[in-house]
N, C-alpha and C positions, 0 to 999 in steps of 0.2 A: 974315088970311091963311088959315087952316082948320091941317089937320094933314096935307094932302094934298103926300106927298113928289116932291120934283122932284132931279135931283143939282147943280142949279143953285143950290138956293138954298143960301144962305151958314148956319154954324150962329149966329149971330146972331139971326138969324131966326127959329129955334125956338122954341116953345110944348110948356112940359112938360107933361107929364101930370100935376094935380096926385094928391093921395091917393083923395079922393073919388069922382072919377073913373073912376080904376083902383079904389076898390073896388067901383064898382056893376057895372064889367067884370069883375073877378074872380068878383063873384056868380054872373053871366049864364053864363060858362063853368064853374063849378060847380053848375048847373042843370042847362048839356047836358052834361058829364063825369057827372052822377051818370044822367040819361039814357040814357045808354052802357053805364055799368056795370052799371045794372039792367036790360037787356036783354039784356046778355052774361051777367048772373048767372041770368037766368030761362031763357033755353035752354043753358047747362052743366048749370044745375037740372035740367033735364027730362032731357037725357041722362045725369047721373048719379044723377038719381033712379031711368029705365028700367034701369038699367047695376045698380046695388045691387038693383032687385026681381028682374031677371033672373036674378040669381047667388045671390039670397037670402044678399047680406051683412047682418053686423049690422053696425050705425050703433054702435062703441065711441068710447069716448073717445078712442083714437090715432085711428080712422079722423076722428072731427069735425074735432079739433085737425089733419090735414094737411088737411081741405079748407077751414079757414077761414087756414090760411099759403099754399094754392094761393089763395084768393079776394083775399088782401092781397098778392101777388106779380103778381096779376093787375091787379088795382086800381093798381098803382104804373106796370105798364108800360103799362097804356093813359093814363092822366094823364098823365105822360111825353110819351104819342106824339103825344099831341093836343094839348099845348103845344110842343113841339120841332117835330113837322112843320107848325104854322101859322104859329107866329113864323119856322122858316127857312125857308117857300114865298114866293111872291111877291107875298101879303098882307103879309106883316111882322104878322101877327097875327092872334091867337086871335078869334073869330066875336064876343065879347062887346065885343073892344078897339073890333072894325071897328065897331060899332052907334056907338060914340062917336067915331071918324075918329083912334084912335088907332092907332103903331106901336111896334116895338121895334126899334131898331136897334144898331148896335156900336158902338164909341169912333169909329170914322169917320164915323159918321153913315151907314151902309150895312146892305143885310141882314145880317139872323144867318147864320153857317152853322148847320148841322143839329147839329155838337161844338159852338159858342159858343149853341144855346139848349138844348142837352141841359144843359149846366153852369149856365147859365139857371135851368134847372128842379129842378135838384137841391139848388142856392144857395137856393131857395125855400122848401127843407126849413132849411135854418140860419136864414132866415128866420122861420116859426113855432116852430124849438126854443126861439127870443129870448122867447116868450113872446108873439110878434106883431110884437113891438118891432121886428123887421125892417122890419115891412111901412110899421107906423105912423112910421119913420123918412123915408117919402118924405113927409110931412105939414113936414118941419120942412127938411128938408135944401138943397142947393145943388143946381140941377137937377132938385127933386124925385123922389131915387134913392131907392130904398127900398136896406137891403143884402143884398139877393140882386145888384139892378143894380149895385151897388157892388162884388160880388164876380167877377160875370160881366165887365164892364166894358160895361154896356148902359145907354140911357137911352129914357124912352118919351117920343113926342111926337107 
């Protein structure tokens, strides 16, 4: 059948995404999310590199410490954006899922809204606090859910 959604088809019919899967997809978008971040990190770099030789600040220890909590505040809300706005567009999914004709949909079997894959993505974070265990739970489970999907109430197929 493929993973190519219709709202025809019955969920019977479904094909889960097993672990393996979804982990070589999670790799791919942590390829291009780190992509992103070091592009957006090299020109913030450069403008607050010219911005501190401008003013002739010194680089102390408070100034390092808030620009490496601005670059982890930064870091969270693009990873964020870029899981939340692909899984709720109308791919149903991040650019790594699509390479393997995966989606992410809701307990309906339908897209995410933009709140159900922001929770999605946050769920992600309870995920690796498991030690992984979250993730490596779609390896064992019923519908191959890892528990972030489990919490969000999402299944990928």
């Amino acid at each position: 059948m493929g993973t190519q959604f219709t709202e025809q088809t019955t969920r019977a019919e479904y094909r889960y995404g097993g672990f393996w899967i979804r982990f070589l997809a999670y790799f791919i978008d942590g390829i291009i999310n780190n992509i992103i971040g070091i592009t957006i990190g090299i020109i913030l770099g450069l403008f607050i590199g010219m911005g501190v030789s401008a003013a002739a600040i010194q680089m102390t220890e408070i100034n390092e410490l808030l620009l490496r909590i601005i670059s982890f505040i930064l870091s969270l809300i693009t990873t964020w954006l870029y899981f939340a706005l692909f899984q709720s567009s109308k791919y149903m999914a991040t650019p790594g899922k699509m390479i393997f004709g995966l989606i992410v949909v809701d307990k309906e079997y339908t897209r995410l809204s933009f709140a159900n894959a922001t929770g999605r993505f946050f769920a992600t974070l309870v995920s690796t606090l498991t030690l992984l265990i979250g993730f490596i739970m779609a390896a064992f489970t019923n519908k191959k859910r890892a528990l972030h999907d489990m919490i969000a109430g999402t299944y990928v197929i």
